[in-house]
C-alpha positions as CSV (number, residue, x, y, z in Angstrom):
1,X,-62.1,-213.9,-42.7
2,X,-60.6,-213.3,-39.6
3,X,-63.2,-212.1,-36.6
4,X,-60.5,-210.6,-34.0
5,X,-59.2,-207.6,-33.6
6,X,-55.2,-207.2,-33.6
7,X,-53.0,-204.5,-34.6
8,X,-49.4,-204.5,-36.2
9,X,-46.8,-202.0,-35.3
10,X,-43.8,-201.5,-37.8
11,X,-43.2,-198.5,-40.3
12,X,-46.1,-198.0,-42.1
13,X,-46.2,-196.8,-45.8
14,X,-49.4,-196.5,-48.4
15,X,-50.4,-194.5,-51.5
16,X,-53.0,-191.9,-51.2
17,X,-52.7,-190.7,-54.7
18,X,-50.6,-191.1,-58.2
19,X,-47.9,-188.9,-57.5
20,X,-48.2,-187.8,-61.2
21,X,-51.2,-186.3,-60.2
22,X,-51.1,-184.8,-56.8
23,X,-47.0,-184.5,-56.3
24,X,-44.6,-186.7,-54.8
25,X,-45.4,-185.3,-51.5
26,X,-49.1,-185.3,-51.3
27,X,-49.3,-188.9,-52.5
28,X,-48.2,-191.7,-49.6
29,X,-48.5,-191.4,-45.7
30,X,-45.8,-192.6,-43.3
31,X,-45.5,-193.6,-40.4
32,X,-41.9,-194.4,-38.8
33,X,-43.7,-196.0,-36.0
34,X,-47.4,-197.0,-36.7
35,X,-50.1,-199.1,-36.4
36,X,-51.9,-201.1,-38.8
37,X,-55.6,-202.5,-36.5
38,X,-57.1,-204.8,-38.0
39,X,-60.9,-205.9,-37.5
40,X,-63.2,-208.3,-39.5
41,X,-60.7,-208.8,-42.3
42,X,-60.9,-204.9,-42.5
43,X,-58.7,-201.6,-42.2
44,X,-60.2,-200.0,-38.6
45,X,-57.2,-197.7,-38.1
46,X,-53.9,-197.0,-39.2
47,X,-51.6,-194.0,-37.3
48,X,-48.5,-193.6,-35.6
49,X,-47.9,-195.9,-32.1
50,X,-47.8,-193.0,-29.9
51,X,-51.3,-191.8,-30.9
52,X,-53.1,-195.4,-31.2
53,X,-51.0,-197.7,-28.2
54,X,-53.1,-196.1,-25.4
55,X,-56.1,-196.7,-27.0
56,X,-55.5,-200.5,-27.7
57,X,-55.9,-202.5,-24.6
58,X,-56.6,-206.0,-24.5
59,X,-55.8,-206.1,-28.5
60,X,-52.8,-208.5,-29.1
61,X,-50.1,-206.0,-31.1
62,X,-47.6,-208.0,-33.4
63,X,-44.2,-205.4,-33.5
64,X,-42.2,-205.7,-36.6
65,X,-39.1,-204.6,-36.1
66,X,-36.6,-203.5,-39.0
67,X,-39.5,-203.8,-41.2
68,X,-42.0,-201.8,-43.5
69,X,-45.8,-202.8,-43.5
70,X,-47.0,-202.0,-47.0
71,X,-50.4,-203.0,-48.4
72,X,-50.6,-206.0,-50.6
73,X,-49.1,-205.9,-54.2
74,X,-51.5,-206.4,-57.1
75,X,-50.9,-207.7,-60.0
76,X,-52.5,-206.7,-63.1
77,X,-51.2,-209.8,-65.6
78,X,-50.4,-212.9,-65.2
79,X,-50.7,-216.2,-66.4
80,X,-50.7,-219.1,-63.9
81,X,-50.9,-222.1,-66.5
82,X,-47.3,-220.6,-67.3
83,X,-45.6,-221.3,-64.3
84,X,-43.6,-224.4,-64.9
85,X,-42.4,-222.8,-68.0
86,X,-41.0,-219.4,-66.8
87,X,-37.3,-218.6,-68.2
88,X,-37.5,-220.2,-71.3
89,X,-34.8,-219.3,-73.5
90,X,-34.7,-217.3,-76.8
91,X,-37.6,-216.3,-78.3
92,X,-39.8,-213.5,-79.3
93,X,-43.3,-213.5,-78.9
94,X,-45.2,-215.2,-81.7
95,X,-42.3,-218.2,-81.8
96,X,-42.0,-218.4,-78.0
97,X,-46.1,-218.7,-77.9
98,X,-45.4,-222.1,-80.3
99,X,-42.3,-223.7,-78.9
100,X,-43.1,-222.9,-75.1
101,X,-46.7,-221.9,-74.3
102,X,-49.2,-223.8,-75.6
103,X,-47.7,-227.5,-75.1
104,X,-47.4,-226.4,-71.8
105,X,-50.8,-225.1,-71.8
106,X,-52.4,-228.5,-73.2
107,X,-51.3,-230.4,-69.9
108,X,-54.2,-228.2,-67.9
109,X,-56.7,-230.1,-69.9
110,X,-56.3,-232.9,-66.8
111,X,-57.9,-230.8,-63.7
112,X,-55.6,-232.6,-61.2
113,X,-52.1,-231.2,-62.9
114,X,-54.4,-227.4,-62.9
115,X,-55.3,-227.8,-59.0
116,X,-51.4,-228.8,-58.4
117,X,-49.8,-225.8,-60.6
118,X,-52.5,-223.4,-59.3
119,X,-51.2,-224.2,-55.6
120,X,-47.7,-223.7,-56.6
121,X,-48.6,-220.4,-58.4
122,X,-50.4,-219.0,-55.4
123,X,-47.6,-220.0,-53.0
124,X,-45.5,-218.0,-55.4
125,X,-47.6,-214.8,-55.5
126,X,-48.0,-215.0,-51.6
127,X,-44.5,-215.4,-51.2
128,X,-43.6,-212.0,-53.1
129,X,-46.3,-210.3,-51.5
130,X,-48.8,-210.4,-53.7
131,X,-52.5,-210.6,-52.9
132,X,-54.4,-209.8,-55.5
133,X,-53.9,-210.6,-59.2
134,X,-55.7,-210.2,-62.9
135,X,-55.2,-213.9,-63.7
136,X,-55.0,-215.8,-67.3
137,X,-56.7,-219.3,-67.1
138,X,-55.9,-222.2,-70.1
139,X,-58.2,-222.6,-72.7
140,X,-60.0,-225.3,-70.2
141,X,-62.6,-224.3,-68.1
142,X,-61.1,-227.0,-65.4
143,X,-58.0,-224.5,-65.2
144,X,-60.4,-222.4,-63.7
145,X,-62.3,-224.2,-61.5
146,X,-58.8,-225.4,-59.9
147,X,-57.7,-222.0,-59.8
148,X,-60.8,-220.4,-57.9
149,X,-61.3,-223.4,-55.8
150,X,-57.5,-222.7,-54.5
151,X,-58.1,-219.2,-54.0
152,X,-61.5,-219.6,-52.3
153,X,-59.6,-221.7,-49.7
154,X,-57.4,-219.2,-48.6
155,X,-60.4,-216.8,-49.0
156,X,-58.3,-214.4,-51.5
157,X,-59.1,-211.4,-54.2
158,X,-58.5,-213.1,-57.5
159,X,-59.9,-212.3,-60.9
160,X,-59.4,-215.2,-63.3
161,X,-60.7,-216.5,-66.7
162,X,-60.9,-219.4,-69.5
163,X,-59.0,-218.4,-72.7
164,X,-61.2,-217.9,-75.7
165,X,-59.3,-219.0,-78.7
166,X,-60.4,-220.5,-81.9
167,X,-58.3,-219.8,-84.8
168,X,-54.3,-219.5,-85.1
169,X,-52.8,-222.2,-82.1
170,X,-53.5,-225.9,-82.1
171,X,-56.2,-227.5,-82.8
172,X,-55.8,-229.2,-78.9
173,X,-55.9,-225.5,-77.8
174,X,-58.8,-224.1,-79.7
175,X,-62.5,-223.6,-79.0
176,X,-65.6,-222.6,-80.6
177,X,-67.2,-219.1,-80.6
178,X,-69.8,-220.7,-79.2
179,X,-68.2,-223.1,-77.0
180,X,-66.3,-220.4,-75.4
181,X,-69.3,-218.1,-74.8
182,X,-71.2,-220.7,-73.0
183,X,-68.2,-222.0,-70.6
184,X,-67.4,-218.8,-70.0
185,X,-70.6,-217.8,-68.9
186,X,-71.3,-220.9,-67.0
187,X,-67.9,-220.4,-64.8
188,X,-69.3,-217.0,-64.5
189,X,-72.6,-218.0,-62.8
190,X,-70.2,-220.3,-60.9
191,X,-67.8,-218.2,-59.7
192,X,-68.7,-214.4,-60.1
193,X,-69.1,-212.2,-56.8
194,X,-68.1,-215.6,-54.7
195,X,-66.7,-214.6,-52.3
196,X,-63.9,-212.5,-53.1
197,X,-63.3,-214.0,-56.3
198,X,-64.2,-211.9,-59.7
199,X,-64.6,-213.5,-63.2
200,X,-62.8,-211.8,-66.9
201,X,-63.8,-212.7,-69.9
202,X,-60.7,-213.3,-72.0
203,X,-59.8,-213.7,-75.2
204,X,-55.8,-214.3,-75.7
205,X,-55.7,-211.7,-77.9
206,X,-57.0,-210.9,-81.7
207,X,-55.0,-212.9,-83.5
208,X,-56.5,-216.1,-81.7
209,X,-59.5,-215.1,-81.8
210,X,-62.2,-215.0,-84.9
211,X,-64.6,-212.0,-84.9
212,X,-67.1,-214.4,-84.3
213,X,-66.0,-215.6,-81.4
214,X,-65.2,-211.6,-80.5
215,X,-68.3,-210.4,-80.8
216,X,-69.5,-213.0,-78.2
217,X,-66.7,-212.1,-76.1
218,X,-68.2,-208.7,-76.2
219,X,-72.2,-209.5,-75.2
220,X,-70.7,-211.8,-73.0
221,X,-68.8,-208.9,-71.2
222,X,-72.0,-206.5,-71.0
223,X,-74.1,-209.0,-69.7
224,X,-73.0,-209.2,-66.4
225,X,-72.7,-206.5,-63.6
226,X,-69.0,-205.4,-62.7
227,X,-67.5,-208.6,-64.9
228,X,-63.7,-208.1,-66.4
229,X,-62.3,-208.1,-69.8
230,X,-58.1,-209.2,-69.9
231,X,-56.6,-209.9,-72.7
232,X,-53.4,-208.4,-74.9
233,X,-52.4,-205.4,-76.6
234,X,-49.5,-204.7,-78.5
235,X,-46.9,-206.2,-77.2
236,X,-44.7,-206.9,-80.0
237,X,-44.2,-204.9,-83.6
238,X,-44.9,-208.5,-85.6
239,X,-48.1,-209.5,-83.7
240,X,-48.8,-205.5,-84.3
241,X,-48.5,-206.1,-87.9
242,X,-50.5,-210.1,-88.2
243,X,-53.3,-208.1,-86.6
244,X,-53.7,-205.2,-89.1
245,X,-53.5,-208.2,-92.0
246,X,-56.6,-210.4,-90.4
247,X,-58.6,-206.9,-89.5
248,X,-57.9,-205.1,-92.6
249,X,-61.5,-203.3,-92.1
250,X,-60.4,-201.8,-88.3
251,X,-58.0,-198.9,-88.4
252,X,-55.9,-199.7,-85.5
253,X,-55.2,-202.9,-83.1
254,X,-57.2,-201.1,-80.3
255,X,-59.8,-200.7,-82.6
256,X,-60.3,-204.3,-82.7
257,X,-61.5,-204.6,-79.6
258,X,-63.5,-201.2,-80.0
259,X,-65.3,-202.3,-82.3
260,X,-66.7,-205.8,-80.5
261,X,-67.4,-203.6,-77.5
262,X,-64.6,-205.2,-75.3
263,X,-63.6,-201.5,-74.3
264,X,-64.4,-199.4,-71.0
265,X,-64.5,-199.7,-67.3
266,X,-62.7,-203.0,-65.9
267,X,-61.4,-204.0,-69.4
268,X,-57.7,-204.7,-69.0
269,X,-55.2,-204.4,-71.8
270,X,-51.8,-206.1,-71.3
271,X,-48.6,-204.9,-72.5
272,X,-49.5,-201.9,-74.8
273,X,-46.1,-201.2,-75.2
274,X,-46.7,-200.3,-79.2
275,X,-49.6,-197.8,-78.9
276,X,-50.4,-194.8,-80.9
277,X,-51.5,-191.5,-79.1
278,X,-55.2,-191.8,-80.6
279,X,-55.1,-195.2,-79.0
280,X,-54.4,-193.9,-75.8
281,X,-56.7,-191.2,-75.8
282,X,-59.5,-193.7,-76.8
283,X,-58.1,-195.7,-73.3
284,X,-58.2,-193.0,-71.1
285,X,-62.1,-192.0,-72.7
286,X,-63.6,-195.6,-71.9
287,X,-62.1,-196.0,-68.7
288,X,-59.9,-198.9,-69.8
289,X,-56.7,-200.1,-68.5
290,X,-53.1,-201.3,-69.3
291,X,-51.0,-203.4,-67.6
292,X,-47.0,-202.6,-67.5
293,X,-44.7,-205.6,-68.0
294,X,-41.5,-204.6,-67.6
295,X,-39.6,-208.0,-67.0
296,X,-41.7,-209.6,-70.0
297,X,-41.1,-206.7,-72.2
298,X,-37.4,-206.7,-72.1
299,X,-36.9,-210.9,-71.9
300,X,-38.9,-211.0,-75.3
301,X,-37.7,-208.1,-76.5
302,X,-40.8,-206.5,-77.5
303,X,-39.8,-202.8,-77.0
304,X,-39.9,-200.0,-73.9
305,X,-43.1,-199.2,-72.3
306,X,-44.1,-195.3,-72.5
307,X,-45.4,-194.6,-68.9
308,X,-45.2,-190.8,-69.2
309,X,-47.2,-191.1,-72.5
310,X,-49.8,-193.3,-71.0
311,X,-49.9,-190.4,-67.6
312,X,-50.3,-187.5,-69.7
313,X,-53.5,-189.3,-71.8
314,X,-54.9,-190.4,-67.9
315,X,-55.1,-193.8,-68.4
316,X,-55.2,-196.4,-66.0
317,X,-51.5,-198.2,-65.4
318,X,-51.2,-201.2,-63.2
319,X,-48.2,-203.5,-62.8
320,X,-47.8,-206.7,-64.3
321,X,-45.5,-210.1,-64.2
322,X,-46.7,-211.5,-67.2
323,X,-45.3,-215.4,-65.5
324,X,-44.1,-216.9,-67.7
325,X,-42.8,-214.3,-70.1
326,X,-42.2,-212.3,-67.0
327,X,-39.1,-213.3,-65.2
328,X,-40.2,-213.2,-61.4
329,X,-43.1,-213.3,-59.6
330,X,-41.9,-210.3,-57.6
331,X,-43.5,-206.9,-58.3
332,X,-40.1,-205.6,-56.4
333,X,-37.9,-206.8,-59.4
334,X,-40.4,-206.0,-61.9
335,X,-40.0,-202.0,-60.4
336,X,-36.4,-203.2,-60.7
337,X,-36.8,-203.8,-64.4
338,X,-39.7,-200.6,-64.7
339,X,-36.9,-198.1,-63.6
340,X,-34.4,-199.3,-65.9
341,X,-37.1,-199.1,-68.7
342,X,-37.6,-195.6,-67.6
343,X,-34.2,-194.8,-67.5
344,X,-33.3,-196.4,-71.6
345,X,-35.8,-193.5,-72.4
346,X,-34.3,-190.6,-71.1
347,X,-37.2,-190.8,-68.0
348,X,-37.5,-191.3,-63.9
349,X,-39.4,-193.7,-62.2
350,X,-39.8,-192.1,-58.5
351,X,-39.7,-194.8,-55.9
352,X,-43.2,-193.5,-54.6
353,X,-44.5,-193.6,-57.9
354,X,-43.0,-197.2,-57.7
355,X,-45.5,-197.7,-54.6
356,X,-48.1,-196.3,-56.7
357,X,-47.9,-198.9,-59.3
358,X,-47.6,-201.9,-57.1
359,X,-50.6,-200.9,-54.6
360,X,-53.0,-198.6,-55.2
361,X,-52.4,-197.9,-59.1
362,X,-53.1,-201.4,-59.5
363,X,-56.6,-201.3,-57.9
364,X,-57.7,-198.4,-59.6
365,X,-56.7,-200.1,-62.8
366,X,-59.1,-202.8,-61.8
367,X,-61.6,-200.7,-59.9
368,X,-61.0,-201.7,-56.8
369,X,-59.2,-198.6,-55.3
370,X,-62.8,-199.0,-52.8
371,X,-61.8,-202.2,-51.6
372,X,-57.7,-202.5,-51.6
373,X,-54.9,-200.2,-52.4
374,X,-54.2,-198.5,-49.4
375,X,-54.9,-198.6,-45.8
376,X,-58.0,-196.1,-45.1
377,X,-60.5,-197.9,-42.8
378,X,-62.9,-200.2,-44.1
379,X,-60.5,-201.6,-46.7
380,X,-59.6,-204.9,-47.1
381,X,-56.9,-206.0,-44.7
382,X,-54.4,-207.3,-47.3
383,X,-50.5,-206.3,-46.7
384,X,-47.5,-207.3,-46.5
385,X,-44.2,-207.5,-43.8
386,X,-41.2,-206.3,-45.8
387,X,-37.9,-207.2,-43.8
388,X,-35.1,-204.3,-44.2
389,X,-32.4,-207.0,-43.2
390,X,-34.0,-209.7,-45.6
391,X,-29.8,-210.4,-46.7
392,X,-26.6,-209.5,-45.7
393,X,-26.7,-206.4,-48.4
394,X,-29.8,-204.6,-47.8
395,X,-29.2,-204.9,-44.1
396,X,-25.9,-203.0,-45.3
397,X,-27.3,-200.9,-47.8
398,X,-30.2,-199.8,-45.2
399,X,-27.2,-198.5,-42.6
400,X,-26.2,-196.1,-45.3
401,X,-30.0,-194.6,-46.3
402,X,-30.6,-191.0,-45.0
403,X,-33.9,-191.0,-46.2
404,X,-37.4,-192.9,-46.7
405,X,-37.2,-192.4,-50.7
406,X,-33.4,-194.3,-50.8
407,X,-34.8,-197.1,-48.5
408,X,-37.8,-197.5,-50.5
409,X,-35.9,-197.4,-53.9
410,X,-33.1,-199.8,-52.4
411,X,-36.0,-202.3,-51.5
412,X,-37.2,-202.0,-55.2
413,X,-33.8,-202.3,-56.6
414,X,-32.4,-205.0,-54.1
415,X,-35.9,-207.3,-53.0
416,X,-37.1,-210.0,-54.4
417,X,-39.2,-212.9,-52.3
418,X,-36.7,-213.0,-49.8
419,X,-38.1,-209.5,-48.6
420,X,-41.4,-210.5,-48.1
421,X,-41.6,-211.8,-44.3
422,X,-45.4,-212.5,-43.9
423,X,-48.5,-212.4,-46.5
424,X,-51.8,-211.6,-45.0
425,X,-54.9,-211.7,-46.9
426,X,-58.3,-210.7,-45.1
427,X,-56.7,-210.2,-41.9
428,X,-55.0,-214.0,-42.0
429,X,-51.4,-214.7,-42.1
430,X,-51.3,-216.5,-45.7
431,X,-47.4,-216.4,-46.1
432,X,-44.7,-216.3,-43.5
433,X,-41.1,-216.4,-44.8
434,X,-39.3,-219.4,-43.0
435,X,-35.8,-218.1,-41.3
C-alpha cells in the first residue's frame, strides 16, 4: 500500500448511483478538471482543480492530459485457468466445455504452469483496467494458491476459488464431495480476509456437481463470515434442460441452488441469461447477484441477456468477461457487446448506465460498494488513466463529441486495452501502457 500523499488531475468521472434508480442525472459526478488525492492507498478527496490546487502544497500532482480518470473496472466473472484458450472456435456451451475447457484445465494440476498463467491473466486484467475481479480457479487447489499468491504481490482485490466438481467432466477433473469441502475450507483459512484477497466457494455449476457434494458447498458457504458463492446459471437452453432431468425433485434451476442454501448476500450467479420472473424475484429477495456476459453470451450463442427485466425485479447486475468464453478482457468491449445486446431487444444501454455496470454496479453486486466503486473518501484508491487519443480514430472521433455522454459512449464503443494508460491498485501504479 502506498504511504504518500499525491494527487492526479485529469477529467474525473464516477457513479454515485444506478441511473435506473436515481436518473441519468443524479447518478455520476464530473469533473472536466479535477483531482483525484490519494492517501494511504485511500480516496482523501476528489473535486475540481480550481477548488483543491491551492490547498495541495508540497503534494506531487501527476496531470493527465487528454485523458479521463475513472475508478477501477470490476469484474464479476471470469475464469483465469481459461486464458490460453480464449477464441476457440465453434461451439456451444456443453460441447465447447469438452473439446476446449477441461483439457485445458487439467494442465493447472502442475502449480508452476498455474503461477505462470495466473501472471499472464493479471497482466491482462491490469492492462484493460481492471482491478478487481470474481475469479474461477481449476478444480486444483494449487490453481489457487498460484493465483492469490500473484495477487498478494501486487497487493490487489481479488476473490477467487477451487472448482467443486464431481460428477459429469473427466475423471482427471473431478473431486469428492468431501474432498472438495475440506480444500475448499483449508484455502479458506489460508487465504480469507488476507489481505485484500476474499475466498468463493464454487461449484461449476449443477450439472457438475452431485447434491452431495452441494449440500456441502452450502454449510461450507455459511460457515464463514462475509465468504462468496460463484458459480453458473443458465446460460444456455440445453444445460437449462440436463439440469431439470438430474433435479427432477427442484422446480426450477435457481431452485437448485435454493434449496442447498447457496442463495443470498455475496452469492454470485453467472450468466442468467435464461431466467424466469419468479427466479428473479427470488434474486432480488436473498440479496443475490448475476453477472452479465455479454461477449460470452453472443460467441456461444446462448441467447440475449434481459437487463431491464433483472432492474425492474432489483437485483444485483455486475459485468462480466467470462475469459475464455468471453472474447476480451476489456470491460470497454464487453459494454461494446452489452449495447448491441440491448439494442437486438428493442432496448438502450445509456453510456452512464455503462459506467454503472463496470464500477460501482459491480461492487455492489459483490458488496463492496464500501470499499470500491466510486471515489468518495476513504475508498480504495483503485482507478484507472483512460487516454482520449489512445488511436488515430478516437483521437478523431473525440474532435467531433459535443458532449460528455458521446465521449463516454465513443470510449465504450471504440476502447479496448489500448485505452487504458496506467492501472493503479491501492494507490500504486500496477499498469502503465508503454507508448
Amino acid at each position: 500500500m502506498s504511504n504518500t500523499r499525491k494527487a492526479y488531475r485529469a477529467a474525473i468521472l464516477h457513479s454515485l448511483a444506478d441511473p435506473a434508480v436515481v436518473g441519468v442525472e443524479q447518478s455520476y459526478q464530473y469533473f472536466e478538471d479535477g483531482i483525484l488525492l490519494i492517501e494511504n492507498g485511500k480516496v482523501a478527496q476528489v473535486g475540481a482543480a480550481a477548488d483543491l490546487l491551492p490547498k495541495l502544497t508540497g503534494v506531487d500532482v501527476q496531470h493527465y492530459r487528454d485523458a479521463l480518470i475513472t475508478p477501477g473496472f470490476i469484474d464479476t466473472h471470469i475464469h483465469y485457468p481459461q486464458t490460453g484458450m480464449i477464441a476457440s472456435y465453434g461451439e456451444q456451451l456443453l460441447d465447447w466445455l469438452n473439446t476446449y475447457t477441461f483439457p485445458t484445465e487439467k494442465q493447472f494440476e502442475d502449480k508452476a504452469h498455474a503461477a505462470e498463467v495466473a501472471d499472464i491473466f493479471l497482466k491482462e486484467l491490469l492492462r484493460n483496467g481492471t482491478t478487481t475481479a470474481l475469479v474461477f480457479g481449476s478444480v486444483h487447489p494449487q490453481s489457487v494458491d498460484a493465483f492469490f499468491e500473484a495477487a498478494q504481490k501486487l497487493d490487489l482485490r481479488m476473490i477467487a476459488g477451487k472448482v467443486m466438481m464431481d460428477r459429469n467432466a473427466p475423471d482427471y477433473l473431478t473431486d469428492t464431495a468431501e474432498s472438495g469441502y475440506a480444500e475448499s475450507k483449508a484455502l479458506i483459512e489460508r487465504w480469507h480476509g488476507k489481505g485484500r484477497l476474499h475466498y468463493a466457494v464454487t461449484p461449476r455449476f449443477a450439472p457438475t456437481s452431485t447434491p452431495q457434494q452441494l449440500d456441502l458447498a452450502g454449510k461450507l458457504f455459511g460457515e464463514y463470515p462475509d465468504l462468496y458463492m460463484h458459480t453458473h446459471i443458465s446460460e444456455n437452453k440445453a444445460e437449462v434442460a440436463w439440469v431439470k432431468e438430474l433435479f427432477p425433485a427442484r422446480k426450477g434451476y435457481l431452485d437448485v441452488y435454493d434449496h442447498h442454501k447457496l442463495i443470498g448476500p455475496r452469492a454470485v450467479f453467472a450468466h442468467g441469461v435464461h431466467l424466469c420472473d419468479e427466479e428473479c424475484a427470488r434474486l432480488a429477495e436473498t440479496g443475490s447477484a448475476v453477472a452479465f456476459c455479454p461477449t460470452s453470451n453472443l460467441f456461444l450463442g446462448s441467447g440475449l441477456f434481459d437487463l431491464n427485466k433483472l432492474e425492474q425485479h432489483g437485483v444485483r447486475v455486475g459485468l462480466g468477461t467470462d475469459v475464455g468464453a468471453g472474447t476480451s478482457f476489456s470491460q470497454l468491449q464487453s459494454l461494446n457487446e452489452a449495447y448491441k445486446v440491448m439494442q437486438l431487444q428493442g432496448k438502450k444501454l445509456d453510456p452512464f448506465k455503462s459506467l454503472y455496470l463496470a464500477t460501482l454496479g459491480g461492487a455492489n453486486a459483490l458488496y463492496l460498494d464500501d470499499k470500491l466503486g466510486n471515489f468518495l473518501p476513504g475508498k480504495d484508491a483503485d482507478f484507472l488513466v483512460l487516454d482520449y487519443n489512445a488511436t488515430p480514430l478516437m483521437s478523431y472521433r473525440m474532435q467531433q463529441a459535443r458532449s460528455l455522454d458521446e465521449k463516454l459512449f465513443a470510449l465504450t464503443m471504440l476502447g479496448d486495452d489500448r485505452a487504458v494508460k496506467e492501472t493503479f491498485a491501492a494507490g500504486v501504479s500496477v499498469h502503465q501502457r508503454e507508448g
